[in-house]
N, C-alpha and C positions, 0 to 999 in steps of 0.2 A: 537204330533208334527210329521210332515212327514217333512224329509231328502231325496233333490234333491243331488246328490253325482254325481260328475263329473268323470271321466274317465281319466287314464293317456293314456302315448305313447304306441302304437302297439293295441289300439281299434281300428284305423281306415282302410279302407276297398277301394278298388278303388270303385268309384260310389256311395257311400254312402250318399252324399248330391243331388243326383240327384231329388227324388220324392220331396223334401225340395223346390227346385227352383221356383217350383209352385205355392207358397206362397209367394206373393209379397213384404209383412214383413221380409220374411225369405231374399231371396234376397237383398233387401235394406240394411239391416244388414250384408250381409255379402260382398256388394260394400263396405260399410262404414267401416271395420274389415281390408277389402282388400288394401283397402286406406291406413289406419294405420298400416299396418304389412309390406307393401310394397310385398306382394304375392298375388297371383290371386286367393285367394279362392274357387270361385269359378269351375274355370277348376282344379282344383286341388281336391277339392272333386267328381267330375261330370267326368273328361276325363281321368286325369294323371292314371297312371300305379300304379302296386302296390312298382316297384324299386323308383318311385319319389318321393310318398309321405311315402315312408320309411326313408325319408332324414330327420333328425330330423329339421333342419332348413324351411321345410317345415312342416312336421305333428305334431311339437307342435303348434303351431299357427292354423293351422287346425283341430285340438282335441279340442281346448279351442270353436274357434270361432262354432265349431257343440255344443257346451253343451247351450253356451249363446242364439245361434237359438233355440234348443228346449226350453229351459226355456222361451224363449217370448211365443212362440209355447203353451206351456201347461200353459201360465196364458191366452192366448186369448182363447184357448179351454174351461177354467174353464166360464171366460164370458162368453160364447156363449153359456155352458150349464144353467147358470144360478145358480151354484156354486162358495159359497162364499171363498175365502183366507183363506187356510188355515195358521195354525202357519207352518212355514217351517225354517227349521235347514239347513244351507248346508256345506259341506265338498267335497273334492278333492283329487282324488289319484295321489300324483305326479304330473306332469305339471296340472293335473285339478284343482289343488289347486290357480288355477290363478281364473279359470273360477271360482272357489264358491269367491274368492273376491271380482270380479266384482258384485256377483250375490247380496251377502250380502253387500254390499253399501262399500266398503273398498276401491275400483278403481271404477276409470269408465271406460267405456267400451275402452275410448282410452288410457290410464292409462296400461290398462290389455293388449292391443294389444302392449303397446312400450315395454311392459317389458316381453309378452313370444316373441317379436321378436327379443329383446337381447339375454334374457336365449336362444333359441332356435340356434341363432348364434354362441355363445358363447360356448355351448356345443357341436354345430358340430364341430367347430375348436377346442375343446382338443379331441374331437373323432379321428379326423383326424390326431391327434400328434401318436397314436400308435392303431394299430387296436384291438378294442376290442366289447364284446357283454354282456348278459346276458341271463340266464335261469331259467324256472321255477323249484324247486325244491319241488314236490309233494311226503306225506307220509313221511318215518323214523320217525327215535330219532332226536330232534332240537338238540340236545348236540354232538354226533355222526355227522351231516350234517355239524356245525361251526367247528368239528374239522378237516373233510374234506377241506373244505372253505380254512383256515389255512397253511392245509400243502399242499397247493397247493397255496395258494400265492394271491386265489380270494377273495371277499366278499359278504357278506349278504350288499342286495341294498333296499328290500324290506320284512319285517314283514307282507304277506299280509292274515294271521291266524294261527292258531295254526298247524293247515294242509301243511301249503304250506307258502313258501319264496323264493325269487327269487337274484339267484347268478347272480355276476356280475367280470368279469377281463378282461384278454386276451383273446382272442382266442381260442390259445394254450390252457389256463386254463380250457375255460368252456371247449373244446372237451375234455381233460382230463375227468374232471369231469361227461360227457355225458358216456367217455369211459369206466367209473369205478366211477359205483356212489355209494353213502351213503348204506347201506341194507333198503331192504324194501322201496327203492324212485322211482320216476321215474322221469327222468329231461328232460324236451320238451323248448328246442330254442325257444328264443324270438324275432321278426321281430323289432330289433331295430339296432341300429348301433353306441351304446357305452355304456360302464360301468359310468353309471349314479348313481348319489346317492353314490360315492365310494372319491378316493383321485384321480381319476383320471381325475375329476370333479373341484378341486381345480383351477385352471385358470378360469375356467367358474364362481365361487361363489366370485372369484376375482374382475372380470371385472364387475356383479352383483353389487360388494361393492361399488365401484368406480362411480357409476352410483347413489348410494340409494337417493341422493335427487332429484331426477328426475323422482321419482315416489310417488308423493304425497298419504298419505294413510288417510284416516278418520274412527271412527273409526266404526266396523259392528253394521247393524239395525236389527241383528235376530243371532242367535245362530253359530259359526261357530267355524269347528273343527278343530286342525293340526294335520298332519306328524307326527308331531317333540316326540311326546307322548301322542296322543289322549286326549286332554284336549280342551275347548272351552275358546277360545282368544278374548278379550273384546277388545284390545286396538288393533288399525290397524295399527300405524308405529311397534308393535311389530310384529306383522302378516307378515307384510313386510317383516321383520328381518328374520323371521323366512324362508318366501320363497325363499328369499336370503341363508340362508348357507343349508338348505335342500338340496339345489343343487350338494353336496358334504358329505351328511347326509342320513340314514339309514330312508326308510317308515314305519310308524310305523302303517299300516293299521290295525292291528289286534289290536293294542290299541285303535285304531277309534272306531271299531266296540265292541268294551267292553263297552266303553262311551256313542255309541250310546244307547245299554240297561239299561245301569243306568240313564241315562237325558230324560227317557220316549218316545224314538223314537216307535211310534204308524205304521208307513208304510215309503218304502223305494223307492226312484223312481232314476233310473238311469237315465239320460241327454244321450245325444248322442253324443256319438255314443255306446247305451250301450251294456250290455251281459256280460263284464269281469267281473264288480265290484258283478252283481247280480249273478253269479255264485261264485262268494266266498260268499256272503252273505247266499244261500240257505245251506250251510254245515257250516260258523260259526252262521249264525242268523234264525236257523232253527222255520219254523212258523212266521216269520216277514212278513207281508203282502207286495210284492215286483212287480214291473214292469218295464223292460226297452222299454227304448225308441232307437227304429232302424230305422223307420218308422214313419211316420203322421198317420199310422191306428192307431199306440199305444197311441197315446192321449185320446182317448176314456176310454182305459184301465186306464190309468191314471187317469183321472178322474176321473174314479169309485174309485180307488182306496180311491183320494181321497175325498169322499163324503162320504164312509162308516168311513173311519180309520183316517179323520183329525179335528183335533181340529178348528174351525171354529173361525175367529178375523171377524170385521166389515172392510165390504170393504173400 
């Protein structure tokens, strides 16, 4: 099975859809995204600055809609090489977890757009209630780093391996935390602009709930994994559920990628705007045959990838 794995907030990059526009598909899609999110996708992957689409209300909606472009992108690659569908798994870090819904049939594509352009509003307004951030927390003792977390008042937002998690509070906190870290860690700022995934998210998993029939779910056509404990979710109004309080709930990436070794994942392909997820993958999923996608050259790669390492269904 090869697993397209979506990418949360802070993958993306000023200019990063630009070589993407070129591709008439890719375009039309992302009119059509831009439509339904009510942002200009477009100029926003292609012109905006890196302070605009750091605005979460902008680069969630902008992180999903680049994962959904490439996955069109690398199944018209696969036709054109004349390689057959593979079985594919997909999964989401955080906001990506929108984009592997729509991927695996759970939303459609306007479905996925109304509901990160809520989550995505929704979250800038409790960001904007009290300033806060997140950071990576590389290396120590995990036991040692939560007791850091603790007495200092932040949280663990993100499980993204046994290596690395990523803290999340005030300001005040993480520079704390930057200022006098764990032994043995290194803590590198995260270009985001709120403690996501925490209690300070709770308004945002509110207005979420308040909404949940307005996002019809059905339920996934292929293998799809959560957050919430790394397990694969059969039923899609659960799924829902699930992307609904995640919002205000701990990433449980490094249970993903346990799951993913035990349910036969054969190769790894990162969506776009990739690079983050495949760099933790190469230090917990060492020897997993992996590619991200930045680019339209990388479709090629991916192809390959998958032609060697995928289990093949009938078109």
């Amino acid at each position: 099975m090869i697993l397209l794995a979506a990418p949360g907030q802070g993958s993306q990059k000023p200019g990063f859809l630009t070589p993407w526009l070129e591709r008439e598909q890719s375009r039309e899609l992302l009119e059509t995204l831009s439509e339904a999110t009510g942002i200009d996708l477009i100029a926003a992957g292609s012109t905006a600055d890196a302070e605009t689409i750091r605005d979460t209300a902008v680069a969630q909606p902008l992180i999903v809609a680049a994962s959904l472009v490439s996955a069109q992108a690398l199944r018209d690659a696969l036709a054109a090489a004349g390689v057959a569908a593979p079985q594919f798994g997909y999964a989401g870090h955080s906001v990506g977890e929108i984009a592997a819904a729509a991927l695996a049939g759970v939303f459609t594509p306007e479905v996925a757009a109304k509901f990160v352009r809520e989550r995505s509003q929704a979250m800038a307004k409790a960001s904007a209630a009290r300033p806060t951030t997140m950071a990576a927390v590389i290396g120590g003792n995990r036991d040692e780093i939560l007791a850091r977390l603790s007495e200092l008042g932040a949280s663990p937002a993100n499980f993204n391996s046994d290596a690395q998690l990523v803290a999340a509070g005030t300001v005040e906190q993480i520079e704390q935390l930057a200022a006098e870290p764990p032994a043995k860690t290194r803590v590198i700022p995260l270009s985001v602009a709120g403690a996501f995934h925490t209690e300070h998210m709770l308004s945002a998993r509110e207005h979420l709930e308040s909404l949940r029939e307005e996002f019809p779910a059905t339920d996934p056509t292929a293998p799809l994994w959560t957050n919430a404990d790394g397990t694969i979710i059969t039923s899609g109004t659960q799924y829902r559920d699930l992307l609904i309080s995640q919002v205000a709930s701990p990433v449980h990436w490094d249970a993903d990628q346990r799951s993913f070794t035990e349910h036969g994942v054969t190769g790894l392909i990162e969506l776009l705007p990739g690079g983050t997820l495949l760099g933790i993958a190469k230090r917990q999923l060492r020897g997993l045959p992996a590619v991200a996608i930045t680019t339209p050259e990388d479709l090629e790669a991916a192809v390959a990838l998958i032609a060697e390492h995928g289990d093949t269904v009938a078109a």
